[in-house]
MIDOSE-1310 file (N, C-alpha, C; in nm, 2 decimals, decimal comma, always signed):
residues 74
xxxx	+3,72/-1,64/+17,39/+3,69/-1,75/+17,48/+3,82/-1,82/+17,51; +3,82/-1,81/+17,64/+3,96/-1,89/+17,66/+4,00/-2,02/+17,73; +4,05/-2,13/+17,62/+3,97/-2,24/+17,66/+4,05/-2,35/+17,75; +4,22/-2,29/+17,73/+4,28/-2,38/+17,84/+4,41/-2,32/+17,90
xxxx	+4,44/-2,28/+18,03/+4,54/-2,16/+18,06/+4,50/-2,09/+18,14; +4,56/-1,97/+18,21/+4,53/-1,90/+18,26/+4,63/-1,78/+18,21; +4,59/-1,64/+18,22/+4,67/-1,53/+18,18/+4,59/-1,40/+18,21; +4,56/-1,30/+18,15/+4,55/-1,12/+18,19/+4,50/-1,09/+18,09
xxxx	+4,36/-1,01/+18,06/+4,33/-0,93/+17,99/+4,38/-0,77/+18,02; +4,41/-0,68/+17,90/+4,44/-0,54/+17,92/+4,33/-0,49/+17,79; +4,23/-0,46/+17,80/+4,13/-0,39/+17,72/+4,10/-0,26/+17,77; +4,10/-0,20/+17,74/+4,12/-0,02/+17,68/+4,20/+0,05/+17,84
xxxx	+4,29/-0,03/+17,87/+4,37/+0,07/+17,96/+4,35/-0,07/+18,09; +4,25/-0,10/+18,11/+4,23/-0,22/+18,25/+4,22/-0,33/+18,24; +4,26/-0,36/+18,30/+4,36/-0,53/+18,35/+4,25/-0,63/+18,43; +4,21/-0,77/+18,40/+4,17/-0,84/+18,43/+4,26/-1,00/+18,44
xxxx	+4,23/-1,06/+18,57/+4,26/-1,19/+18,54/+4,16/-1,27/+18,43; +4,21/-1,37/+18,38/+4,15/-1,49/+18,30/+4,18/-1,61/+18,29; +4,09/-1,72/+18,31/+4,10/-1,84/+18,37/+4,03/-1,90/+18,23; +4,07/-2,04/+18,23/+3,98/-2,20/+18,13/+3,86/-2,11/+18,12
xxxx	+3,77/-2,08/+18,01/+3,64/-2,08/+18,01/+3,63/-1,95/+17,99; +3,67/-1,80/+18,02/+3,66/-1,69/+18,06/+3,61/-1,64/+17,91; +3,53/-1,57/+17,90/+3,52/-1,50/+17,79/+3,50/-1,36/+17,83; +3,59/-1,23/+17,70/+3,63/-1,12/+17,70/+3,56/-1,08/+17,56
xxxx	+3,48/-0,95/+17,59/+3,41/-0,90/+17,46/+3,49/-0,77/+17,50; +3,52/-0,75/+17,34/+3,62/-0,66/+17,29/+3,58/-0,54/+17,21; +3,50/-0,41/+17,24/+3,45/-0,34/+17,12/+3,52/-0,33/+17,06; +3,48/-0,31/+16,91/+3,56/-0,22/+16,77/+3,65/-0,13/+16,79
xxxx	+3,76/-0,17/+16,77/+3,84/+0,02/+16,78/+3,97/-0,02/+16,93; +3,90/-0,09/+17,01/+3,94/-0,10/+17,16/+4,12/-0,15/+17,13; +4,14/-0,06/+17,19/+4,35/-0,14/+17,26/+4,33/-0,22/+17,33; +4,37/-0,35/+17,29/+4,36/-0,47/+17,37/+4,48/-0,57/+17,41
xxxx	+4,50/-0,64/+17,49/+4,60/-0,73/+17,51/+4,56/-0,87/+17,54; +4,62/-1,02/+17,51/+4,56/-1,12/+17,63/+4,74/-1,16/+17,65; +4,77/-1,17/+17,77/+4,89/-1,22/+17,82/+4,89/-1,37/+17,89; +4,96/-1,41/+17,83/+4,96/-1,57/+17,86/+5,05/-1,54/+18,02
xxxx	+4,99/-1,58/+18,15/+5,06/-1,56/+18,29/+5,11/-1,70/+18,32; +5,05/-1,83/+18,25/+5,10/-1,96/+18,31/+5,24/-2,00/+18,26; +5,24/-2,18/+18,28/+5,38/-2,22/+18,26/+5,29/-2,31/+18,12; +5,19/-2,37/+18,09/+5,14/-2,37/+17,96/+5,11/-2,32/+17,82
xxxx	+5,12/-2,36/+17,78/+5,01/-2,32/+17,64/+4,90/-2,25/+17,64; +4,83/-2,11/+17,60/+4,72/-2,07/+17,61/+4,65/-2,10/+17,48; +4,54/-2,15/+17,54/+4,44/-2,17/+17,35/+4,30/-2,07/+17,40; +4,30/-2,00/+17,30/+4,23/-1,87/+17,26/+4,14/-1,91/+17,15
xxxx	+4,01/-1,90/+17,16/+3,91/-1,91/+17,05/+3,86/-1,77/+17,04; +3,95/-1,70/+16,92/+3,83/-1,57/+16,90/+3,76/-1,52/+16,78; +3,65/-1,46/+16,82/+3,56/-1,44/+16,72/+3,57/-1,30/+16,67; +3,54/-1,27/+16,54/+3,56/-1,12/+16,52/+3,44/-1,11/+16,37
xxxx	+3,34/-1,01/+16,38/+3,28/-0,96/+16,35/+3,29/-0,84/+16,29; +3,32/-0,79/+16,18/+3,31/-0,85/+16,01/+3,43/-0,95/+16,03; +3,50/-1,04/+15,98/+3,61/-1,09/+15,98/+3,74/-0,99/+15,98; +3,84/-1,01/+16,06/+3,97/-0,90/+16,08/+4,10/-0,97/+15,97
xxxx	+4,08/-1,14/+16,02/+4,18/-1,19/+15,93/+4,19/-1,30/+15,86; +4,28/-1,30/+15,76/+4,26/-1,40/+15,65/+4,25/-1,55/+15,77; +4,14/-1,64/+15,67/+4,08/-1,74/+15,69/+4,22/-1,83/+15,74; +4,24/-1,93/+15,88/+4,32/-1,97/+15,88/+4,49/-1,89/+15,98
xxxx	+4,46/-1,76/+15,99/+4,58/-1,65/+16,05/+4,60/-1,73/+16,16; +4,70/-1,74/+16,22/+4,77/-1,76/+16,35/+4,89/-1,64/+16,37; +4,86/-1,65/+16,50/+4,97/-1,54/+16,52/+5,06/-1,61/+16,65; +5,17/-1,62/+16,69/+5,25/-1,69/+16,79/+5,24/-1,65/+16,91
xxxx	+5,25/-1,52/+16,87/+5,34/-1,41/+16,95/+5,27/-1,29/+16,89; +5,29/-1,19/+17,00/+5,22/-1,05/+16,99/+5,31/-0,95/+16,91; +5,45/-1,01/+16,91/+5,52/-0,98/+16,81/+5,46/-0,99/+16,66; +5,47/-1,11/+16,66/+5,40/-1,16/+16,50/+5,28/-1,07/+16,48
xxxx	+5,20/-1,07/+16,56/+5,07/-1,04/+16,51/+5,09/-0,86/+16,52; +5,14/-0,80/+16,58/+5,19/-0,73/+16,57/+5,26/-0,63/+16,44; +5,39/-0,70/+16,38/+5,42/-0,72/+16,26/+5,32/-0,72/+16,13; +5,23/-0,83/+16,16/+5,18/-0,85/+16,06/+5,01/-0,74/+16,03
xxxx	+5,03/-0,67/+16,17/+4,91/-0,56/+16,11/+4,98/-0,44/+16,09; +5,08/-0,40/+16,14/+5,17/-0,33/+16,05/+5,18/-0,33/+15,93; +5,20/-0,43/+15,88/+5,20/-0,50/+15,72/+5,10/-0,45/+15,61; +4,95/-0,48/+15,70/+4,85/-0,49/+15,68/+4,78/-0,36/+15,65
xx	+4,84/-0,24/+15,72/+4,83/-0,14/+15,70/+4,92/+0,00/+15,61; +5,05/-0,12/+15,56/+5,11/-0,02/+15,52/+5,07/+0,03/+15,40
């Protein structure tokens, strides 16, 4: 759910705008992206089902989060 910003979904190969409010359901398994397009801050509320990450994760940057499932799977 994306709750203030605007930016781009890329879920399994196709590209969406996303606006304040937009919500993106993501299957299991799915290559996904959200790309911040504004000159703001994006705040992202997401939910994941079983839990994916430790209670509390932040990631900054797609880098970070990136890295850190790398990590996760070495």
């Amino acid at each position: 759910i994306f709750i203030d910003g605007t930016g781009k979904a890329v879920v399994g190969g196709e590209e969406q705008p996303l606006a304040t409010h937009d919500l993106v359901f993501v299957p299991a398994g799915t290559m996904h992206n959200f790309i911040n397009t504004g000159t703001t801050p994006w705040r992202v509320l997401s939910i994941y089902a079983p839990a994916e990450h430790a209670p509390g994760t932040i990631h900054a940057t797609k880098a970070d989060a990136e890295a850190a499932e790398a990590h996760e799977h070495a």
